[in-house]
C-alpha positions as CSV (number, residue, x, y, z in Angstrom):
1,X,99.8,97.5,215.5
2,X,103.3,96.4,216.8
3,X,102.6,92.4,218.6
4,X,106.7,91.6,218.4
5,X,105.9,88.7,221.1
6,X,103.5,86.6,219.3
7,X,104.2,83.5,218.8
8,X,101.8,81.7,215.3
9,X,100.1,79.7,218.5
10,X,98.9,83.0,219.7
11,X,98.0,84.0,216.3
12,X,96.1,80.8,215.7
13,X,94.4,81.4,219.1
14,X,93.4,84.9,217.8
15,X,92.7,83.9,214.0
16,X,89.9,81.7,215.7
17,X,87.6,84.7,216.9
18,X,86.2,85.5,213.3
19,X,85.1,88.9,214.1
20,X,88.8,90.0,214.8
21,X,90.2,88.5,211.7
22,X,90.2,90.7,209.5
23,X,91.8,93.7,211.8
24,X,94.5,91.3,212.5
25,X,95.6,90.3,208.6
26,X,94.9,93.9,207.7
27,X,97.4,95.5,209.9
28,X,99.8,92.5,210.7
29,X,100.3,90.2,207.7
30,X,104.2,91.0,207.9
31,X,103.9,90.1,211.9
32,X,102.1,86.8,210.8
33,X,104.7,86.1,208.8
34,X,107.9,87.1,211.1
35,X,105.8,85.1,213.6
36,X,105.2,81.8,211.6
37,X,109.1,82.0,210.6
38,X,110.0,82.1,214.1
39,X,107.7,79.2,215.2
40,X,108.9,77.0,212.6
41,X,112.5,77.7,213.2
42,X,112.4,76.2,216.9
43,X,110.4,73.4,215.6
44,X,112.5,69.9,215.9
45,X,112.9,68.1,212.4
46,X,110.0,65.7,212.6
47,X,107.4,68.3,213.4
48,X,108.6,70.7,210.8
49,X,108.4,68.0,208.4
50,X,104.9,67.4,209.0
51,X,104.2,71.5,209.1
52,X,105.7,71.5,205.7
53,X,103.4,68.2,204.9
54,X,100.1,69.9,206.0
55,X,101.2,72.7,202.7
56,X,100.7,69.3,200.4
57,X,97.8,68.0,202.0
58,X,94.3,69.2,200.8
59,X,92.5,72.3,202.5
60,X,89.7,70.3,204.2
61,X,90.5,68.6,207.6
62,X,92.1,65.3,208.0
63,X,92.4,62.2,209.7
64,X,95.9,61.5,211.7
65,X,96.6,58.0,209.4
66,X,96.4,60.6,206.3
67,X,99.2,62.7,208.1
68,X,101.2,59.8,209.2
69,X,100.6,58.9,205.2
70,X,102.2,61.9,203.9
71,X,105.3,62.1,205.9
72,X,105.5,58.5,205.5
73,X,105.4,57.8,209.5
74,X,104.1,54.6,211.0
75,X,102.8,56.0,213.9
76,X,99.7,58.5,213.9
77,X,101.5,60.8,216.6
78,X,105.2,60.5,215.2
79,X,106.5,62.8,212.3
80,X,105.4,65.6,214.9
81,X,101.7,66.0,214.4
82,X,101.8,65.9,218.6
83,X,104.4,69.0,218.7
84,X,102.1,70.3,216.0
85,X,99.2,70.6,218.3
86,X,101.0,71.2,221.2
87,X,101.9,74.5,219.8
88,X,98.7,75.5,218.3
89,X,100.2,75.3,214.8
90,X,97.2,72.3,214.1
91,X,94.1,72.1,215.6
92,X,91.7,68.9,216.0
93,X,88.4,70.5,214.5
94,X,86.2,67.5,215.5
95,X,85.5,63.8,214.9
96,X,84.3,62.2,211.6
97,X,81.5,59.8,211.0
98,X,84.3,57.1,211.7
99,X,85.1,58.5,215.3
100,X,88.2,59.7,214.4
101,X,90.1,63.4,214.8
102,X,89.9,65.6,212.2
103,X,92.8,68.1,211.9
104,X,93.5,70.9,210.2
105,X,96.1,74.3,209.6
106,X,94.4,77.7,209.7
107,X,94.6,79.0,206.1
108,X,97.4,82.0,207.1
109,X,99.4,78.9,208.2
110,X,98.7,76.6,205.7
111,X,100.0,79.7,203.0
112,X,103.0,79.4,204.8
113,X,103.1,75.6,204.9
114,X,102.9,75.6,201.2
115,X,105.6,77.9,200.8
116,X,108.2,75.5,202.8
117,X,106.2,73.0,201.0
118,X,108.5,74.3,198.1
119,X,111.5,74.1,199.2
120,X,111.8,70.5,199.6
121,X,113.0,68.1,196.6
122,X,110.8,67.9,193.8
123,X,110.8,64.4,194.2
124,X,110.1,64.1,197.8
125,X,107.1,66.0,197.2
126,X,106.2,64.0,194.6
127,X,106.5,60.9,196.7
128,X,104.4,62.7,199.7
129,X,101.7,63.7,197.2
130,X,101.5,60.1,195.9
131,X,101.4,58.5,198.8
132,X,98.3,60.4,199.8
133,X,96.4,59.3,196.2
134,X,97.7,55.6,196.7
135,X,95.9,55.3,200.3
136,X,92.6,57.5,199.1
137,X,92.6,54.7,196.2
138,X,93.1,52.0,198.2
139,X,90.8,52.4,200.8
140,X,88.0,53.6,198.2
141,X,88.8,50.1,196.7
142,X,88.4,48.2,200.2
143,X,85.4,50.5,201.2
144,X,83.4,49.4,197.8
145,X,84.1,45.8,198.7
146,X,81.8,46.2,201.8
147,X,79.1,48.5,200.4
148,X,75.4,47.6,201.2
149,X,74.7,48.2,197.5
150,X,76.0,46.6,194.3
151,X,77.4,49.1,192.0
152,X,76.3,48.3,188.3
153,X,79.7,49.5,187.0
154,X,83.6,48.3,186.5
155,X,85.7,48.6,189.4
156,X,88.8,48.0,190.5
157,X,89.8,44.3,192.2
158,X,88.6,44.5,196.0
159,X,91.2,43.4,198.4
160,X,93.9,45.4,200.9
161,X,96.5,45.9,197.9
162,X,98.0,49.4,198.7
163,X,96.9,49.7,201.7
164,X,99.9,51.4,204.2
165,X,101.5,50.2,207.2
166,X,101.0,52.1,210.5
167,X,97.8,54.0,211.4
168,X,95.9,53.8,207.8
169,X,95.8,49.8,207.8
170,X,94.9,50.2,211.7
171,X,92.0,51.7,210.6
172,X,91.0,49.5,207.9
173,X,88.8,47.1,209.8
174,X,86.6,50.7,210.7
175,X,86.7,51.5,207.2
176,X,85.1,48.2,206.1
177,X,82.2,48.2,208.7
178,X,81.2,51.0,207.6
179,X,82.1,51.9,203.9
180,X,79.5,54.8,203.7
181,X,80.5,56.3,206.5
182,X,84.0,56.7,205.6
183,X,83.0,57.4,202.1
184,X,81.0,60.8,203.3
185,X,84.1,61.5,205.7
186,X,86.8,61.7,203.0
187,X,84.2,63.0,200.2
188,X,85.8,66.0,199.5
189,X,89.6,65.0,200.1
190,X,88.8,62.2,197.3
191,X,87.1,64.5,195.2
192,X,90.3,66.8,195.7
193,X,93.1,63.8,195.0
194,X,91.6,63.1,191.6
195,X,92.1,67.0,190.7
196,X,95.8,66.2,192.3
197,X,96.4,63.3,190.2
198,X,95.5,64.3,187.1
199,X,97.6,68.0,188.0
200,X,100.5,65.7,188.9
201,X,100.3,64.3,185.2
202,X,99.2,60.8,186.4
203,X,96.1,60.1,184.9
204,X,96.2,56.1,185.3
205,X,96.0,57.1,189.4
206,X,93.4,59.7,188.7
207,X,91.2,57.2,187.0
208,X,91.5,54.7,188.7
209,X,90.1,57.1,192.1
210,X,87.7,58.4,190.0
211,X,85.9,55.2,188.9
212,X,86.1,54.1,192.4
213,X,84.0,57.1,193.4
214,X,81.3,56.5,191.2
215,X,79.3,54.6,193.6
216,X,79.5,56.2,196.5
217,X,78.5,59.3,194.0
218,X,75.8,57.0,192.6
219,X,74.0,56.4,196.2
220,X,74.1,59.9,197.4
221,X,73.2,61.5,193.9
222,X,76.3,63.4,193.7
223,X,76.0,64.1,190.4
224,X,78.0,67.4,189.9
225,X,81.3,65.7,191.7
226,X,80.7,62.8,189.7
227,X,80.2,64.8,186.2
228,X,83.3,67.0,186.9
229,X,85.8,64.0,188.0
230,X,85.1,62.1,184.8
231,X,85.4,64.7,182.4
232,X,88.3,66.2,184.0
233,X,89.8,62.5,183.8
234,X,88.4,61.9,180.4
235,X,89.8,64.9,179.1
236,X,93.6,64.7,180.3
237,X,93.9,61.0,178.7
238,X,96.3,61.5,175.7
239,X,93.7,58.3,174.6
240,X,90.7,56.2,175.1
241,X,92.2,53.1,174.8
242,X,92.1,51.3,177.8
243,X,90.0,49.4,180.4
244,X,90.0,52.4,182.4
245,X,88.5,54.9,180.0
246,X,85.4,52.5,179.1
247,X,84.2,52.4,182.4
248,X,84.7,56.5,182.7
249,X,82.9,56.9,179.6
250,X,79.8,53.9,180.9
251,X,79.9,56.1,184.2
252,X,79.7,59.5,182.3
253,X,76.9,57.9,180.5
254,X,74.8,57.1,183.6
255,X,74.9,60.7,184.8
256,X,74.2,62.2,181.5
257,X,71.1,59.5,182.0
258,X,70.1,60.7,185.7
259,X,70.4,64.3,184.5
260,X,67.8,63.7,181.2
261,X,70.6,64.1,178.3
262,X,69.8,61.2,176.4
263,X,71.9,61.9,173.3
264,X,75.1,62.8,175.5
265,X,74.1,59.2,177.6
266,X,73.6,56.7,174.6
267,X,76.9,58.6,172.7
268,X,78.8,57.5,176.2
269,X,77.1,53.9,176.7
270,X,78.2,53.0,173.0
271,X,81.6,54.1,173.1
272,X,82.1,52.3,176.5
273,X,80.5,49.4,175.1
274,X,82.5,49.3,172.0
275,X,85.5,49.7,173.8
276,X,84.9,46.7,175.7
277,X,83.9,44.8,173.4
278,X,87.1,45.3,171.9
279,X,89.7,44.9,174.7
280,X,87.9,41.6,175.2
281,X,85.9,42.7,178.8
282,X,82.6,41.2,178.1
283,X,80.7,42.2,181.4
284,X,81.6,45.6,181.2
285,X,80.3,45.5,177.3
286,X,77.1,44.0,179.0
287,X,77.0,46.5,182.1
288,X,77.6,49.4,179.2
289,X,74.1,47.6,177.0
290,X,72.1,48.2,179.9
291,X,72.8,51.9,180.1
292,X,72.3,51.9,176.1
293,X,69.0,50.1,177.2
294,X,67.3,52.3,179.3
295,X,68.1,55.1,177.3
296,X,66.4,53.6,174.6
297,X,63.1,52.2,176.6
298,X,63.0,55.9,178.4
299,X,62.7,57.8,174.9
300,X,60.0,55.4,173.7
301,X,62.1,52.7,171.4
302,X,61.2,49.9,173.1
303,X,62.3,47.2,170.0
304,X,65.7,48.8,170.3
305,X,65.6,48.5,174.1
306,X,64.5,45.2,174.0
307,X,67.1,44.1,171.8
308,X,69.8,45.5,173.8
309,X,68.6,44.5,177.3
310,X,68.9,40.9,176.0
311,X,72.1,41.3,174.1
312,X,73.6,42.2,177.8
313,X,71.8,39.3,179.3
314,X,73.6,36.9,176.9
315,X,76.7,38.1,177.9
316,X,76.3,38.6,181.4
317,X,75.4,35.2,181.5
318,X,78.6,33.9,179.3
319,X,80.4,35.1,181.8
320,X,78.8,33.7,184.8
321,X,78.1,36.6,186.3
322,X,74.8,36.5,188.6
323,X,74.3,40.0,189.8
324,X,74.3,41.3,185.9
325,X,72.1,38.6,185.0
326,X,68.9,40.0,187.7
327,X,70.2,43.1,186.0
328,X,69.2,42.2,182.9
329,X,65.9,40.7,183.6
330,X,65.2,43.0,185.6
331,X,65.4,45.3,182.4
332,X,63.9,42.9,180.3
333,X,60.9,43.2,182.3
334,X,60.5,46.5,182.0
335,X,60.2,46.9,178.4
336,X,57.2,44.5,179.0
337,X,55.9,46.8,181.8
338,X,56.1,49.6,179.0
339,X,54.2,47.5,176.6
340,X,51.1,47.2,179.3
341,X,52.2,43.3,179.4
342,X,52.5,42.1,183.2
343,X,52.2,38.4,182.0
344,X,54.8,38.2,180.0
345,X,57.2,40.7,182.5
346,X,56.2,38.3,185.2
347,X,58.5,35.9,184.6
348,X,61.2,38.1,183.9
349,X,60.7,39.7,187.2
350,X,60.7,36.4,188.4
351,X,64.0,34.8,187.2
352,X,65.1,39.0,188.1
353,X,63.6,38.1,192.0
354,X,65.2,35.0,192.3
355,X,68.8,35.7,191.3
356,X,69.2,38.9,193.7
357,X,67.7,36.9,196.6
358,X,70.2,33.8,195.8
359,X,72.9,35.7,195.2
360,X,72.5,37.8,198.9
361,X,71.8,41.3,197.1
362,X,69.0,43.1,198.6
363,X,69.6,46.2,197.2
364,X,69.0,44.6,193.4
365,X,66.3,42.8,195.2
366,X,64.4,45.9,196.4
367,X,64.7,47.3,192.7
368,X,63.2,44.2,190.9
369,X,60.6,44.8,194.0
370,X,59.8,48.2,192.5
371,X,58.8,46.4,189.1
372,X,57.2,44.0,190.7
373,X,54.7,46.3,192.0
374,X,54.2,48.0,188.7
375,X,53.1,44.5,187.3
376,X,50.5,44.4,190.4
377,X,49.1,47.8,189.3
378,X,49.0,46.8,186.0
379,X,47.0,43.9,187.3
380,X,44.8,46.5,189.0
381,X,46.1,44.6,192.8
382,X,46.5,48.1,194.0
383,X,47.2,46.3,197.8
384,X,49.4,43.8,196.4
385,X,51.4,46.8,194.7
386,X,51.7,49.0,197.8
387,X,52.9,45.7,199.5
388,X,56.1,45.3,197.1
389,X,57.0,48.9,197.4
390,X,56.6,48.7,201.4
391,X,58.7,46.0,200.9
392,X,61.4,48.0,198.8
393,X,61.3,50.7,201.5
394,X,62.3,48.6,204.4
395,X,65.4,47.5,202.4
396,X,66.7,50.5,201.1
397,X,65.8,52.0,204.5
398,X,67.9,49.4,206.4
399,X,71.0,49.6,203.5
400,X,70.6,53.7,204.4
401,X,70.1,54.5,200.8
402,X,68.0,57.8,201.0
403,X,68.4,58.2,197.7
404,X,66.5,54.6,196.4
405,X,64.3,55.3,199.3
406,X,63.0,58.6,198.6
407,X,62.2,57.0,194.9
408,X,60.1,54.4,196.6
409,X,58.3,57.0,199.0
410,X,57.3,59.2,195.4
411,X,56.2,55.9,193.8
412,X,53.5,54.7,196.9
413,X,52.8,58.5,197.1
414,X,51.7,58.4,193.6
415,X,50.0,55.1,194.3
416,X,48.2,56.4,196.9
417,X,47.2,59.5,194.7
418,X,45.2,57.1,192.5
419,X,43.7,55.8,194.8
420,X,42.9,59.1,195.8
421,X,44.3,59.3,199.7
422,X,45.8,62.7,198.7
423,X,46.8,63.0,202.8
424,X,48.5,60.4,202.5
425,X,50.4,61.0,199.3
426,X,50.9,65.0,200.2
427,X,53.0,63.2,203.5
428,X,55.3,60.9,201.1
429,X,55.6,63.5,198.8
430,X,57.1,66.2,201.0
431,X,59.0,63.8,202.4
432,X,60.4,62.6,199.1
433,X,60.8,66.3,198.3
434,X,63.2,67.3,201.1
435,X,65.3,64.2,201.0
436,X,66.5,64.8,197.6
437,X,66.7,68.2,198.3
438,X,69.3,67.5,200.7
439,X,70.6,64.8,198.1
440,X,71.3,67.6,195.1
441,X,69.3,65.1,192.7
442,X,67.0,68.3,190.7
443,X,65.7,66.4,189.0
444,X,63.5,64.2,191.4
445,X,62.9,67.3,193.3
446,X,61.8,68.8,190.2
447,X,59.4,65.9,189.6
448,X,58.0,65.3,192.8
449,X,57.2,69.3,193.4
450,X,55.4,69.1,190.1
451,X,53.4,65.8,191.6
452,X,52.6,68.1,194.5
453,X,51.8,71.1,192.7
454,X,48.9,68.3,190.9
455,X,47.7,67.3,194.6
456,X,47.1,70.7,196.1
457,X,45.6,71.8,192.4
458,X,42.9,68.9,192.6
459,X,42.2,69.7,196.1
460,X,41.8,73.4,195.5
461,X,44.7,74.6,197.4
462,X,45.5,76.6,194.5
463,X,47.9,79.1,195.9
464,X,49.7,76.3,197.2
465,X,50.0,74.1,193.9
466,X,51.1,77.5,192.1
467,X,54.3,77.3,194.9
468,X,55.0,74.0,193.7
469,X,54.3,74.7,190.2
470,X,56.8,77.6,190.1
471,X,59.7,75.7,192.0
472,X,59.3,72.4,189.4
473,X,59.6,74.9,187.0
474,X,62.9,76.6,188.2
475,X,64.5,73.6,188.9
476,X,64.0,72.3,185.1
477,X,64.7,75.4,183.9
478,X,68.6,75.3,185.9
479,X,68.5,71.8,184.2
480,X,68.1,73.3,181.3
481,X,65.7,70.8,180.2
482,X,62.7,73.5,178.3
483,X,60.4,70.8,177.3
484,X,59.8,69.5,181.1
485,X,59.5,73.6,181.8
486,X,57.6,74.3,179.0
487,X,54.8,71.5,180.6
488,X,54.8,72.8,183.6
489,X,55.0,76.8,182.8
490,X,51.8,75.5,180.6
491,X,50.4,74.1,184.0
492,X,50.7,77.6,185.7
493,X,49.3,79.4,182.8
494,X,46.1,77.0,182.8
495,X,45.4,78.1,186.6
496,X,45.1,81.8,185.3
């Protein structure tokens, strides 16, 4: 197949149609190549600066302020991302949940990008690569400043610091009304800048992206990007000396807790907490107790959690710091709940109801709710229970936290199971079910189809509980958590 007249726009053009793809590379690789070398020749300087740029930048689309970023243009349209789509070399493959054009190099060209990539000075590329991590970094830092939900965590100092001239600080007013947004926009180029940083050698950068993640990851459940960042930070720190390693380790230690490793969690909380303690940062010693905390209430050592939970409450206190305090109670209160004592977790809950509510955070307000209405059960105020966790809904449905929310749904589902409105709690349920399906977290949707798989077994829809029976039981099983599937492979052998 001999096409000497085609220029890469017409390849582009004819890359696009999927089903002729393969025909094309298979007989005309060399062409594609002669082709691309002849487009980029005519090229002026600027937009074969930014066709070499598009080899450094990551393989998902991206915005025009992240192009103007790398070659280090201050205007979205300079630096010849225009000639670039003028002649088909770049295509706009849609909007983002900002608004804004996504654009991106068919892989063929992006090969050959890369290539020319290499033939600029190691230290320009160097420069063009940074660049790109800097702004990621910096706008994750301004982004978590205006989330709707308070990360219990150490972050970096809020502010516009780093932030570039041009298009990227343009958009920074967009980014702040709507942190979430942006956040699920550039998920994957973030996730992909902390692999770059950490193969560029710079670990400080790497880390520093890589806490900032952690709770955007925390809201949406992303628990394998947030499990692989860490540890792949983690492990390229010649030490764990520093500020920046606690807080991986504390964060490492709350996914090992969302994911049902308890050793592996309280191993991380007390290294993070030691750490701090050390380097003299007592809220993120405090923020790392709490972790230690629940790990200890959820495996039954309620003294130990006790202890610990008011250990962090001291020092979140000491240090004036409000949100850790409701944290705190909040906790405190929970041991109590544990210990079939709603009295004495009332004023906990309380003090815990108080602080969030003075302090403007909802989100910590809606989870003190969720205790709140544990103490109502407890009280046997069934209605005053379901009233709290109503309550909790709204919030985390108006904050767009599916994740919280779809907690709160299994908890009035469960509610409403003892009560026995199973139509009711079958509704929630599935709901629930699907929600963090979509969300990745296993281990809810292992829970909750195991909660349904009980329904439709007490209302003698026994082929459908077995369905639900067998899909908790796969999903702990990929957990590889055998004493959740041994209880529930027991559960389908009792229906035999």
């Amino acid at each position: 197949m001999n096409r000497p007249g085609w220029s890469v726009g017409t390849l582009a053009d004819s890359l696009r149609d999927e089903r002729g793809r393969l025909g094309v590379v298979r007989s005309g690789e060399l062409e594609v190549r002669a082709g691309a070398e002849l487009s980029y020749r005519h090229l002026p300087e600027p937009a074969a600066h930014a066709f070499r740029t598009f080899g450094d930048l990551p393989d998902d689309a991206v915005p025009g302020w992240l192009v103007a970023v790398a070659t280090g243009c201050d205007r979205e349209t300079a630096g010849g991302l225009e000639t670039l789509l003028d002649e088909h070399l770049v295509e706009v493959v849609g909007r983002d949940h900002l608004g804004l054009n996504r654009y991106r190099m068919h892989d063929l060209l992006r090969s050959y990008a890369r290539e020319l990539a290499l033939t600029d000075n190691q230290e320009v590329r160097l420069r063009r690569r940074l660049r790109v991590i800097d702004a990621l970094t910096a706008f994750a830092r301004s982004a978590n400043a205006a989330m709707p939900t308070r990360f219990l965590g150490v972050l970096g100092e809020p502010g516009e610091r780093g932030l570039p001239e041009g298009p990227a600080r343009a958009v920074a007013p967009t980014v702040r009304a709507r942190p979430v947004d942006w956040f699920e926009s550039e998920h994957r180029n973030l996730v992909g800048a902390v692999d770059a940083a950490v193969r560029l050698g710079r670990t400080d950068r790497a880390a520093d992206l890589a806490i900032e993640l952690a709770g955007f990851f925390d809201m949406r459940g992303a628990y394998g990007d947030w499990l692989r960042t860490h540890r792949l930070v983690l492990d390229a720190m010649p030490q764990h000396d520093d500020v920046r390693a606690a807080a991986l380790l504390r964060n490492l230690g709350q996914v090992h807790l969302y994911q049902d490793r308890y050793p592996d969690a309280l191993a991380s909380f007390d290294r993070a907490r030691a750490l701090f303690s050390e380097l003299g940062h007592p809220t993120g010693a405090a923020v790392a107790a709490v972790g230690a905390g629940s790990v200890h209430r959820i495996v039954g050592d309620l003294s130990t959690a006790l202890t610990t939970f008011t250990a962090a409450l001291q020092e979140f206190a000491a240090a004036g710091d409000r949100h850790g305090e409701a944290v705190a109670r909040n906790a405190i209160a929970s041991v109590w709940l544990e210990r079939k004592d709603p009295e004495t977790a009332a004023g906990w809950l309380r003090g815990a109801l108080e602080l969030s509510r003075a302090d403007g955070d909802r989100h910590r307000e809606a989870q003190v709710r969720r205790r709140v209405a544990v103490l109502h059960e407890l009280r046997g105020e069934p209605q005053s229970a379901r009233g709290e966790l109503e309550h909790a809904l709204g919030i985390f449905d108006e904050l767009a936290d599916l994740h919280c929310a779809a907690y709160v749904q299994q908890s009035i589902a469960e509610l409403c199971l003892r009560q026995g409105d199973a139509g009711e709690a079958s509704a929630l349920l599935v709901g629930a079910l699907a929600v963090q399906q979509q969300l990745g977290d296993r281990r809810a949707e292992a829970r909750v189809a195991g909660l349904l798989g009980e329904l439709h077994d007490a209302t003698g829809r026994k082929q459908t509980a077995r369905h639900y029976f067998h899909r908790s039981l796969a999903t702990w099983r990929r957990l590889g958590l055998p004493d959740e599937a041994g209880r529930m492979d027991a559960r389908l052998r009792s229906m035999r």
